[in-house]
matplotlib code that plots the C-alpha trace (Angstrom):
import matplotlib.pyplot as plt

x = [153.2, 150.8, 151.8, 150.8, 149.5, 150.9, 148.8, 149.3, 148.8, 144.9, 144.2, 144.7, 143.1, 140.1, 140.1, 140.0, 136.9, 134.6, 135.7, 137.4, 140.7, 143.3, 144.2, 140.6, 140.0, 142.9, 141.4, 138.0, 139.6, 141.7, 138.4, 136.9, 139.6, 139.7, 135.6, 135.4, 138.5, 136.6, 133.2, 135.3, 136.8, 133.2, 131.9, 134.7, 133.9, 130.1, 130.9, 132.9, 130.2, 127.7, 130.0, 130.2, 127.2, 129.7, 128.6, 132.9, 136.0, 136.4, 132.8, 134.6, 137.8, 135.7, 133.8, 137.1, 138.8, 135.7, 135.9, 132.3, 133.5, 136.4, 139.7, 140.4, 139.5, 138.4, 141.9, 142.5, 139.8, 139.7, 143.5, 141.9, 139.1, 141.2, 144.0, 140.4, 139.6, 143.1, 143.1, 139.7, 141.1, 144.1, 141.9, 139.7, 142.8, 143.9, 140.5, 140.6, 144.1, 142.9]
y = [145.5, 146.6, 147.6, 145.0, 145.6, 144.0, 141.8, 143.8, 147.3, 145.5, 144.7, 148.0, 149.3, 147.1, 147.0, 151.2, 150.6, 148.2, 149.8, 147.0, 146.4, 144.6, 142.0, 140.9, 141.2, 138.6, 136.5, 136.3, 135.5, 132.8, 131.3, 131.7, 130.1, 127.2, 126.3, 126.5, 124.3, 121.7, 122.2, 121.2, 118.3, 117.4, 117.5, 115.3, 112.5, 112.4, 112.5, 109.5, 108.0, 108.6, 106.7, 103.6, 103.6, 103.4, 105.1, 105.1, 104.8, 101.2, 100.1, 101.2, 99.0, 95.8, 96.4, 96.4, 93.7, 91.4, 92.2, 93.8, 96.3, 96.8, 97.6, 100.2, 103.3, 102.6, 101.9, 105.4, 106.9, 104.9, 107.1, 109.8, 109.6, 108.6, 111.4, 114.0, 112.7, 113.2, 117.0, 117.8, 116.9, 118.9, 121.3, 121.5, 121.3, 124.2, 126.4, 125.9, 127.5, 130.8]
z = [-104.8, -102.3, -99.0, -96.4, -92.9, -89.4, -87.8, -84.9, -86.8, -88.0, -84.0, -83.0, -85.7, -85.4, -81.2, -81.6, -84.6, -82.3, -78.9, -77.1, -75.4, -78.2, -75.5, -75.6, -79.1, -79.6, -76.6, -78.5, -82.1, -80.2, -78.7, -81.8, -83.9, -81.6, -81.5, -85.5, -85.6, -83.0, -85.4, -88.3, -87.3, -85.7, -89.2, -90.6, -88.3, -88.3, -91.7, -91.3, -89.0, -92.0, -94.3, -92.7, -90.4, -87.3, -84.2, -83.0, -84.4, -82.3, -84.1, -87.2, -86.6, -85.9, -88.9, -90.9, -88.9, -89.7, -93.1, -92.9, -94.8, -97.4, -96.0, -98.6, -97.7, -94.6, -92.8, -93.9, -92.6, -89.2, -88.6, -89.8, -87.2, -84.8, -85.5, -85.3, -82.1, -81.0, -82.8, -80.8, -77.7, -77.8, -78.9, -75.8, -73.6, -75.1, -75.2, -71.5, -71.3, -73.1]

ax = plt.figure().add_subplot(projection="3d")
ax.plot(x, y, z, "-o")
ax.set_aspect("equal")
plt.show()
């Protein structure tokens, strides 16, 4: 069994390699995380908007609610856009924070 590294052993290791403080190299990788998370769930819901031609989630619901479209998947996806939304916000909150 290999021997496996602390996270904290690879930061200092890597903040010594590239020349920057650990503190900011965790900073960074925390900004970083965050934005590709936000891209990510971005993609999912203009891939959602591409699905059912629906510029918002609420354009989405009236399509379902007037039968415009089948319910099935589409109640599924509408909570998962919604929920992405709600992920992206928290998100941002948080990248602010950092």
């Amino acid at each position: 069994m290999p021997c496996e590294e602390s996270g904290s052993t690879v930061a200092v290791e890597l903040s010594h390699a590239i020349g920057i403080p650990e503190d900011e190299l965790i900073h960074r990788g925390l900004i970083s995380f965050i934005e590709k998370e936000i891209r990510l769930a971005e993609m999912d819901i203009a891939d959602l908007r591409d699905r059912y031609n629906a510029a918002s989630k609420e354009e989405l619901y009236e399509a379902i609610k007037s039968k415009k479209i089948p319910t099935h998947p589409a109640c599924e996806d509408y909570i998962v856009w919604k929920n992405k939304e709600k992920y992206i916000a928290d998100l941002k909150a948080r990248l602010v924070r950092v």
